[in-house]
C-alpha positions as CSV (number, residue, x, y, z in Angstrom):
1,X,9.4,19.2,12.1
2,X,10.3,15.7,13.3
3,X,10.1,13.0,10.6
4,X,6.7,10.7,10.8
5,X,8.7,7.7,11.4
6,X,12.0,7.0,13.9
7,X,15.0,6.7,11.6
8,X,17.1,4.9,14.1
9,X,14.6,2.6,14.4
10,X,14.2,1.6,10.8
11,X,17.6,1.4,10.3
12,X,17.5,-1.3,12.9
13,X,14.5,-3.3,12.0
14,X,15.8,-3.3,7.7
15,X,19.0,-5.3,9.1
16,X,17.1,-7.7,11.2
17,X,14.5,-8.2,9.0
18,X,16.3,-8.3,5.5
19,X,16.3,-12.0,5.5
20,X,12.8,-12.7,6.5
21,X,11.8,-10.4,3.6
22,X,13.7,-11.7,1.1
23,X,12.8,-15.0,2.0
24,X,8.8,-14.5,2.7
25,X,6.3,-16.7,0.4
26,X,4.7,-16.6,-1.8
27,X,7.0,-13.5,-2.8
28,X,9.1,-10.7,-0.7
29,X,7.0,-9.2,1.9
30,X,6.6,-7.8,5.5
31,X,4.7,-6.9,8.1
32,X,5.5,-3.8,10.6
33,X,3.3,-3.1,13.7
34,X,3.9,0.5,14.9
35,X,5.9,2.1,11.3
36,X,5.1,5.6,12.3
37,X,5.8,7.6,15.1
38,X,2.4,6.9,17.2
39,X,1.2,10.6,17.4
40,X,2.1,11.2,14.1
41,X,-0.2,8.5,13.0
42,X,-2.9,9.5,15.5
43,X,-2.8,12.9,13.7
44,X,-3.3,11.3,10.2
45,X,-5.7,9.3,11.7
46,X,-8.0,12.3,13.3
47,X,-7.3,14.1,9.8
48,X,-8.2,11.5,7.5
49,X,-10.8,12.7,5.4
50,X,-14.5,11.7,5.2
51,X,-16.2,10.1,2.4
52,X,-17.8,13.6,1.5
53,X,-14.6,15.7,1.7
54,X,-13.9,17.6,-1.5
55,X,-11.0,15.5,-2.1
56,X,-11.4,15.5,-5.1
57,X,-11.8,11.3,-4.8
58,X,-11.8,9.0,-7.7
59,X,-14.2,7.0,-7.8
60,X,-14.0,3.3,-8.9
61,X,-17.1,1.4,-9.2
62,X,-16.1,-2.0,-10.9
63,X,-18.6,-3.9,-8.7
64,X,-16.7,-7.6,-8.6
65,X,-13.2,-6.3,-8.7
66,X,-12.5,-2.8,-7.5
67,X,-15.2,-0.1,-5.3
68,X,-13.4,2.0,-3.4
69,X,-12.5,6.0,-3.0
70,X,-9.1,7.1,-3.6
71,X,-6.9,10.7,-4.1
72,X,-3.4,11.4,-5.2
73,X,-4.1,15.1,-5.1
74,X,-1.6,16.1,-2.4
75,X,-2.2,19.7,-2.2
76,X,-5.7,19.0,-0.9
77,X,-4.0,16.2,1.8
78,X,-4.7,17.8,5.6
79,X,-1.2,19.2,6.8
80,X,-0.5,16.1,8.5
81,X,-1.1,13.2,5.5
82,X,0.7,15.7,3.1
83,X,4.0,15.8,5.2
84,X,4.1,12.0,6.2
85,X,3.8,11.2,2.1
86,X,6.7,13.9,2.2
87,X,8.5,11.9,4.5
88,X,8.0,8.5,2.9
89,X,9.2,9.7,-0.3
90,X,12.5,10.9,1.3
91,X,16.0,10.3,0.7
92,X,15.7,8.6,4.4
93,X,12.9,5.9,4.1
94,X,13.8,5.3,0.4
95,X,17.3,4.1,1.7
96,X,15.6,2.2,4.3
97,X,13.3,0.6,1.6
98,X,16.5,0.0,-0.3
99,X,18.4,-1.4,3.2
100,X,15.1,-3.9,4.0
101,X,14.4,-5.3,0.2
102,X,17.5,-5.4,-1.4
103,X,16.2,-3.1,-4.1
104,X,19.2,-0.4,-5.0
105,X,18.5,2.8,-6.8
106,X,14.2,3.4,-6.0
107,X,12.7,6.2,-7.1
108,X,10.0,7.7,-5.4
109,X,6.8,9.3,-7.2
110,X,5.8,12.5,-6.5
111,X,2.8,12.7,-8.5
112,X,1.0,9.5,-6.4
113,X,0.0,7.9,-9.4
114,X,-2.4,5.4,-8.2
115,X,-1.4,6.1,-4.8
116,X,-2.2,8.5,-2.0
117,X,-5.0,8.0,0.1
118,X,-7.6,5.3,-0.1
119,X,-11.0,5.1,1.2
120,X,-13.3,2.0,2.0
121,X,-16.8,2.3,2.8
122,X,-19.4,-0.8,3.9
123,X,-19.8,-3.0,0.7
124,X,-16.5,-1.4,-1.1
125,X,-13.8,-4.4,-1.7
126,X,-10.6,-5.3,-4.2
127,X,-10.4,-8.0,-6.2
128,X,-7.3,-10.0,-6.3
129,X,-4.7,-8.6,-8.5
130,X,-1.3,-7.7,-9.6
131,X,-0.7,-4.2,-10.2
132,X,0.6,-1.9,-13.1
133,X,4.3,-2.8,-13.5
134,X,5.0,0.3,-15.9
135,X,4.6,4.6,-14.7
136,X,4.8,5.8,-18.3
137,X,5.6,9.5,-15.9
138,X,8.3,8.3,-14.5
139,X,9.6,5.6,-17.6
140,X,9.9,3.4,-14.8
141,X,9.0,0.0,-13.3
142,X,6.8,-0.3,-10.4
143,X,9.0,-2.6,-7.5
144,X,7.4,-1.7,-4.1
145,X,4.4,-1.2,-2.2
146,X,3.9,0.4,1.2
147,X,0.3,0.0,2.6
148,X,-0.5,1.9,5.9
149,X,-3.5,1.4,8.0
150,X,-5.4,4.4,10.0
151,X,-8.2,2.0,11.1
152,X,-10.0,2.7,14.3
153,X,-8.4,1.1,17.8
154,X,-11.4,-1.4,17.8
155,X,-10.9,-2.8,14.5
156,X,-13.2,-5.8,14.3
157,X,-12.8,-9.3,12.9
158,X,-16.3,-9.0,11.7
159,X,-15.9,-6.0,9.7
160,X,-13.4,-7.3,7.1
161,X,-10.9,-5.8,5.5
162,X,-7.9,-8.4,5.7
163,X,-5.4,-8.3,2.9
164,X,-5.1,-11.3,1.2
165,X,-1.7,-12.6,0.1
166,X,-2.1,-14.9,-2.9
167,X,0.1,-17.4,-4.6
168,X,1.7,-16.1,-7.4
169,X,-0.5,-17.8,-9.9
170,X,-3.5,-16.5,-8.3
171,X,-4.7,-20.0,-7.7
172,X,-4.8,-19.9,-3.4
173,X,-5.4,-17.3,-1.0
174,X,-1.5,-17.9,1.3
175,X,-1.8,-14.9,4.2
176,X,-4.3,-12.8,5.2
177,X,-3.3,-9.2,7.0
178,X,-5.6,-7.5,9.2
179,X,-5.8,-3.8,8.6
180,X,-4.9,-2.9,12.3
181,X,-4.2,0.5,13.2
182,X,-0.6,1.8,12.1
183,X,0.2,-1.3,11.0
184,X,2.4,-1.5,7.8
185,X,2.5,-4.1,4.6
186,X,6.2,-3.6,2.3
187,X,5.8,-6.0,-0.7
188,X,7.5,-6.3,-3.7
189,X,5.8,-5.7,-7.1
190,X,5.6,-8.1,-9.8
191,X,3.4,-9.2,-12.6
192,X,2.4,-12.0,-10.3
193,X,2.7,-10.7,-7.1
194,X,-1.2,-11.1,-6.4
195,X,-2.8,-9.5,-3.6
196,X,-6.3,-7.6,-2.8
197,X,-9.6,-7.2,0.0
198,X,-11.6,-9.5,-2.1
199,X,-14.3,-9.4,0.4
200,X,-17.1,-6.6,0.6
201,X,-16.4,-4.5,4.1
202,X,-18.9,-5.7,6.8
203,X,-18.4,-2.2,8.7
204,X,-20.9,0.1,10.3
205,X,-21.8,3.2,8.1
206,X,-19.6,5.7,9.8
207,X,-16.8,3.1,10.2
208,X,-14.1,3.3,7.1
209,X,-11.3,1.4,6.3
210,X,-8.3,4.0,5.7
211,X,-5.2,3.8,3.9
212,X,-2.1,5.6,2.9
213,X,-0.6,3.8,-0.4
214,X,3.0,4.5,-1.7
215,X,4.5,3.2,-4.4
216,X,8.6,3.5,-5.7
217,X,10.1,3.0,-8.9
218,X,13.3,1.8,-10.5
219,X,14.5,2.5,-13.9
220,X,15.8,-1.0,-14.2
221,X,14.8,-4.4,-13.2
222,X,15.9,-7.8,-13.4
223,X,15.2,-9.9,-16.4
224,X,13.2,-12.6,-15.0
225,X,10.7,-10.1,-13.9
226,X,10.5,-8.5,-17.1
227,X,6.7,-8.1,-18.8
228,X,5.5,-5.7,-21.8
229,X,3.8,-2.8,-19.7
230,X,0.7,-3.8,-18.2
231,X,-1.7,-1.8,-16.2
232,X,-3.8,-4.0,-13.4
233,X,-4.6,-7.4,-13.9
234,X,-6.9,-9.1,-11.8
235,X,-8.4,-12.6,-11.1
236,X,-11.1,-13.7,-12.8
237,X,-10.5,-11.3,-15.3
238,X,-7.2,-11.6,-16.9
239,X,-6.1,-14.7,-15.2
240,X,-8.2,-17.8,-13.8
């Protein structure tokens, strides 16, 4: 089986896009339209599963800063989710991730902590934030983010959803990202990289906002970015 994603392509778009990432504000990011293969991604799409699946979903309800439905439990992904997280945990895409950030020697993390698949429903939302630097599994520091979208083609402005890039002292909203079908966010993770959907989803009852979350690891980081082992902190919360 084909991977999810053209390698020749990636290869390509790390080397002209190394710059633009490493130079992004407020910190290292990027945007990619079209990451996966498009029938690969229609696939995940069609198979995503439904609010009501046994998925086994956790459920957060912390109604102000995180309402949502996610599941790391791989072996009850459809056949299609479970080999594209195979694939983006490769030896491949992690050299890729490696090639586009500048980030040698990423570990990926089988056991999807906090990652996997994540589920929005009308009214669910995410307060700004910057995530758990620490996987005590692993005994390794959080550096990257991927966020992939399986949104419906007709994605409306009205419903919501954006990501919102925030400054890195959580003081101004900098970017916002529209969650557009197949369309792919690579962000480096700090104690103050800052970042969320703060805004409850406007959607139709049957209409979901989708994700596919992957995280990757290193067992060493530079010292400036150094903190005691945190889990999330969010606005209005932890920080002003």
């Amino acid at each position: 089986m084909p991977y999810c994603f053209d390698l020749t392509r990636l290869t390509s778009l790390a080397a002209r896009e190394r710059d633009a990432y490493l130079h992004a504000a407020p910190y290292p990011h990027l945007v990619i339209d079209g990451l996966l293969d498009t029938a690969a991604a229609q696939r995940m799409r069609a198979d995503f599963p439904h609010p009501d699946d046994d998925m086994a979903w956790d459920r957060f309800g912390a109604i102000g800063f995180e309402v949502k439905r996610a599941s790391p439990h791989e072996e009850r992904f459809p056949d299609s989710i479970r080999h594209a997280v195979h694939d983006l945990n490769s030896g491949p895409f992690i050299r890729f991730l490696e090639q586009l950030t500048g980030i040698e020697h990423l570990l990926p993390d089988p056991h999807l902590h906090g990652a996997g698949i994540h589920l929005s429903r009308k009214g669910d939302h995410l307060g700004i934030h910057a995530d758990f630097n620490w996987h005590e599994g692993l005994r390794a520091h959080r550096r990257i983010n991927l966020l992939i979208y399986l949104n419906d083609d007709n994605w409306r402005a009205e419903y919501g959803g954006e990501l919102e890039i925030w400054s890195t002292d959580a003081s101004r909203r900098e970017k916002s990202v529209t969650p557009l079908f197949n369309r792919a966010v690579i962000f480096n993770t700090r104690s103050d990289t800052f970042h969320g959907h703060p805004v409850p989803l406007d959607t139709p009852d049957h209409v979901f906002r989708r994700s596919i979350a992957m995280y990757y690891y290193s067992t060493e980081r530079p010292a400036e970015e150094q903190r005691p082992a945190h889990n999330t902190i969010y606005k209005g919360l932890h920080v002003a």
